[in-house]
C-alpha positions as CSV (number, residue, x, y, z in Angstrom):
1,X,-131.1,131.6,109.4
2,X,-132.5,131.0,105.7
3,X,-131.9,127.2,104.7
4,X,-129.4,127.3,102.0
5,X,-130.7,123.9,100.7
6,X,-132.8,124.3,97.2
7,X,-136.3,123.6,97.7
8,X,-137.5,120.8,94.8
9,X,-139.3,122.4,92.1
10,X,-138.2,126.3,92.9
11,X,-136.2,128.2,90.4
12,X,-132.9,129.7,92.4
13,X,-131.6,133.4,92.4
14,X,-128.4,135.4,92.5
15,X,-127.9,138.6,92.9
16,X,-125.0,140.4,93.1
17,X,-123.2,143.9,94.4
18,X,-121.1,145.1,91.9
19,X,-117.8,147.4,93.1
20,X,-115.7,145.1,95.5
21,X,-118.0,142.1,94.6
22,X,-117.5,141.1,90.8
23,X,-115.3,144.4,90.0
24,X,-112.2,145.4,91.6
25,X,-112.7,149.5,91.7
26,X,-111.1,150.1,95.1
27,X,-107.9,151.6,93.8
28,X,-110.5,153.6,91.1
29,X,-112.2,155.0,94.0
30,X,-109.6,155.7,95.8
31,X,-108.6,157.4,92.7
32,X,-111.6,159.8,91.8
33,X,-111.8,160.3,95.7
34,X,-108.1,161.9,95.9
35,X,-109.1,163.9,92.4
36,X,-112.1,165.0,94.4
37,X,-110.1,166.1,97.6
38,X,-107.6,168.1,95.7
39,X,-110.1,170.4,94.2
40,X,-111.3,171.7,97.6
41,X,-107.5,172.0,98.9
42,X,-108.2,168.3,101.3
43,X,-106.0,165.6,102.3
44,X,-107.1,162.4,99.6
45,X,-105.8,159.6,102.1
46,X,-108.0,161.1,104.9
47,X,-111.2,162.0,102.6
48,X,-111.1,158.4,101.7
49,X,-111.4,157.3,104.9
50,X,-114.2,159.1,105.3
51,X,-115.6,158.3,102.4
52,X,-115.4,154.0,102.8
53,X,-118.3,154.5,105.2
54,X,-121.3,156.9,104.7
55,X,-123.0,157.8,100.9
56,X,-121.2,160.5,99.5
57,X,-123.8,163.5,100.2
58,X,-123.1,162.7,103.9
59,X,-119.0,162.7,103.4
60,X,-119.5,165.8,102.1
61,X,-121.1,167.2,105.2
62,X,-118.3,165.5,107.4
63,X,-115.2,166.5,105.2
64,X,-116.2,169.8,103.7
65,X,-119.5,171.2,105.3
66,X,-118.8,174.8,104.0
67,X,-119.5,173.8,100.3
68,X,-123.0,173.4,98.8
69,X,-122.9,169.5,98.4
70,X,-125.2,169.5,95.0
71,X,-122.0,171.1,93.6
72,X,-119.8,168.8,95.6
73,X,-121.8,165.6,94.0
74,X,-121.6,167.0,90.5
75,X,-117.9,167.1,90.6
76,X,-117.7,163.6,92.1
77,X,-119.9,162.2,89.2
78,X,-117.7,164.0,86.5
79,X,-114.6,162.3,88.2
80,X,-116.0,159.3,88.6
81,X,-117.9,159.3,85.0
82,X,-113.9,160.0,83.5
83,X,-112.3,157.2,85.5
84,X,-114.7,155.0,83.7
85,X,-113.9,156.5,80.2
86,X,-110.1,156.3,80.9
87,X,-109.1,154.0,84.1
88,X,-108.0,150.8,84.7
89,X,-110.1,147.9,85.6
90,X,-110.5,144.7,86.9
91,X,-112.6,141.6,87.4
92,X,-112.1,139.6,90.7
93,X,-111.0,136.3,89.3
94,X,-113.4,133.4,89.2
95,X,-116.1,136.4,88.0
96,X,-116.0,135.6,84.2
97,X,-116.9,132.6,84.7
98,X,-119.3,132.5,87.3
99,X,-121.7,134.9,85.0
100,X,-121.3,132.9,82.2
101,X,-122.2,130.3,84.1
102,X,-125.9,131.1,85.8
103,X,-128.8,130.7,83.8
104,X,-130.4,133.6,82.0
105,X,-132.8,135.3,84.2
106,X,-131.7,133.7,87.4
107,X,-129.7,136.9,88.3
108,X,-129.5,140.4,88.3
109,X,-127.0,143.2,89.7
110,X,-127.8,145.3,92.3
111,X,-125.3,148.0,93.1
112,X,-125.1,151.9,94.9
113,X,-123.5,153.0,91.6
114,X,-125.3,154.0,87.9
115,X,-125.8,151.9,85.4
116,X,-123.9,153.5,82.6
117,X,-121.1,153.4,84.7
118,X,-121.3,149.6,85.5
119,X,-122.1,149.1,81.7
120,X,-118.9,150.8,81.1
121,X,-117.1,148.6,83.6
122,X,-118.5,145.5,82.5
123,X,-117.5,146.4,78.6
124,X,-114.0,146.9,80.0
125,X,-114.1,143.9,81.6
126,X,-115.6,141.4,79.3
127,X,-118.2,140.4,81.9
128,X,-122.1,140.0,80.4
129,X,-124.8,142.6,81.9
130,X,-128.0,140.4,82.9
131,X,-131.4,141.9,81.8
132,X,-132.2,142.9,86.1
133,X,-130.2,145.6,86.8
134,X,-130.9,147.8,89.8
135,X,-128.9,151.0,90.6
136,X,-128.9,154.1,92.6
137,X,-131.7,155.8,90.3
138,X,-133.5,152.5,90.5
139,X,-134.9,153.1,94.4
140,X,-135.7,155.3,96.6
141,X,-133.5,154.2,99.4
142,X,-130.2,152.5,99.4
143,X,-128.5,150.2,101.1
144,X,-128.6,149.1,104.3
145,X,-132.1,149.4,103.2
146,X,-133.3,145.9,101.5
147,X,-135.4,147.8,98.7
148,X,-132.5,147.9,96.5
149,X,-132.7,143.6,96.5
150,X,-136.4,143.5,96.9
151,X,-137.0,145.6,93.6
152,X,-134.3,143.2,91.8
153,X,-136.2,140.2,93.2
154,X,-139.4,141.5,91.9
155,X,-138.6,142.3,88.6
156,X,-136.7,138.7,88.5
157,X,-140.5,137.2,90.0
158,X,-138.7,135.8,92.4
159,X,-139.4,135.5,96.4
160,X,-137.0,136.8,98.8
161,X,-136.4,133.2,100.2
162,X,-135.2,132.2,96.9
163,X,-132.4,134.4,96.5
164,X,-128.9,134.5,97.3
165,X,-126.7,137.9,97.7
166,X,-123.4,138.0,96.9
167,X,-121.8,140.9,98.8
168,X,-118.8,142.5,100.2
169,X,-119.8,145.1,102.2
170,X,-121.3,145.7,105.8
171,X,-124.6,148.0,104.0
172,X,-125.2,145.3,101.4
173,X,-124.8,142.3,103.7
174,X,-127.8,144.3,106.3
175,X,-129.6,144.7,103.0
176,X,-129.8,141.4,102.0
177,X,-130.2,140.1,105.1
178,X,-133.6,142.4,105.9
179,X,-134.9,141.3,102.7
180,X,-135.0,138.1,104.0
181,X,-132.2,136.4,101.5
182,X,-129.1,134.2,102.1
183,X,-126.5,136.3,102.1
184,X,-122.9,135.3,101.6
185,X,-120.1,137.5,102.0
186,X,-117.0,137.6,99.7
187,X,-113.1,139.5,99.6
188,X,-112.5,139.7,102.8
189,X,-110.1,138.4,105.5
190,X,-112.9,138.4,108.4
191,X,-116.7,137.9,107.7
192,X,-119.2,140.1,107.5
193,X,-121.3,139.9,110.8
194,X,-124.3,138.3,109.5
195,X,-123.7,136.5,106.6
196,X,-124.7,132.7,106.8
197,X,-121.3,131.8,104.3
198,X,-118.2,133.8,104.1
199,X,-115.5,133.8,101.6
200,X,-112.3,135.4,101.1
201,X,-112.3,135.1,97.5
202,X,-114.9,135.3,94.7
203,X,-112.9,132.5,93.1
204,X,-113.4,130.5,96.8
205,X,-117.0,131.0,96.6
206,X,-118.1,130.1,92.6
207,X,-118.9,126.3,93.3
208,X,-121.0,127.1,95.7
209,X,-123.0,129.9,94.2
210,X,-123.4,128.2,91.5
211,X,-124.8,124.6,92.7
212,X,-126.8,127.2,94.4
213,X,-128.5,128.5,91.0
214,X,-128.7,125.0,89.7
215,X,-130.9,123.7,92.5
216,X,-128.6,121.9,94.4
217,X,-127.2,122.6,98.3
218,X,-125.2,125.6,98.8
């Protein structure tokens, strides 16, 4: 397990997952999900399901395997590119001030979504958008695989030992942890296996991530 002490002298890093993490999108995913369903004639509720678990190229295959799945992901990015335009949104409490709160180039975001679409999020929300911003056209692979953190941390100049993810799901938890980070896991009732703090708040966890940034024990 990675120390969560602050080494003397070594600048500290946060980075952070962005939908279920800082923003509260489940009900807008759950949303452009059912949107998504009823074109093809599917049940919403049990496309969802589906839909919690692999990347969305592979729900296609599971939920509608007949259809070409380019056209299936262009129709999901329309839906999901309106709900940002015209849905409702929320930031977990506690995440306002928690951003305003780290240092400037001590964090970055690291999410499985696009960066207009969390710039959009963020603008709804109020929350500020650090200059280290890695998304899905960022990388190659996603998470589970830690390259989405590792790019973040290298464009931060930052070791992977230095860092501390903030996640709420099982992919971004196995990411961080492979790219050798401390990983705490937030909003949820049960922890995450692996994650060496667990939270079941955002809110719960700000002290901590914070005297984390400044230097101080976790």
């Amino acid at each position: 397990m990675i120390s969560e002490a602050a080494r003397p002298g070594r600048t500290k890093y946060v980075l952070f997952d962005v939908d279920g993490t800082l923003i509260d999108a489940g009900a807008n995913q759950r949303r452009v999900w059912a949107g998504w369903a009823k074109r093809y004639g599917l049940d919403g509720d049990a496309v969802y399901e589906v839909a919690l678990r692999p990347r969305p190229v592979e729900t296609f295959g599971q939920v509608a395997p007949g259809r070409d799945p380019q056209e299936c992901l262009a129709l999901l990015h329309e839906l999901e590119d309106e709900d940002v335009r015209s849905g409702v949104y929320a930031a977990f409490d506690g995440a306002a001030e928690l951003l305003h709160g780290l240092p400037a180039g001590a964090w970055a975001l690291v999410t499985s979504n696009y960066e207009h679409r969390v710039r959009g999020r963020f603008a709804r929300t109020g929350l500020p958008v650090p200059d280290v911003l890695v998304d899905a056209a960022a990388v190659v692979e996603g998470k589970p695989s830690p390259v989405p953190y590792l790019r973040a941390a290298a464009l931060l100049g930052a070791a992977p030992e230095d860092c501390l993810v903030v996640e709420d799901a099982p992919s971004g938890v196995r990411a961080g942890l492979r790219a050798g980070m401390t990983v705490w896991g937030v909003n949820a009732d049960t922890a995450v296996p692996g994650v060496h703090r667990h939270f079941g708040t955002l809110r719960e966890a700000v002290p901590g991530v914070l005297a984390f940034a400044s230097g101080a024990t976790g």
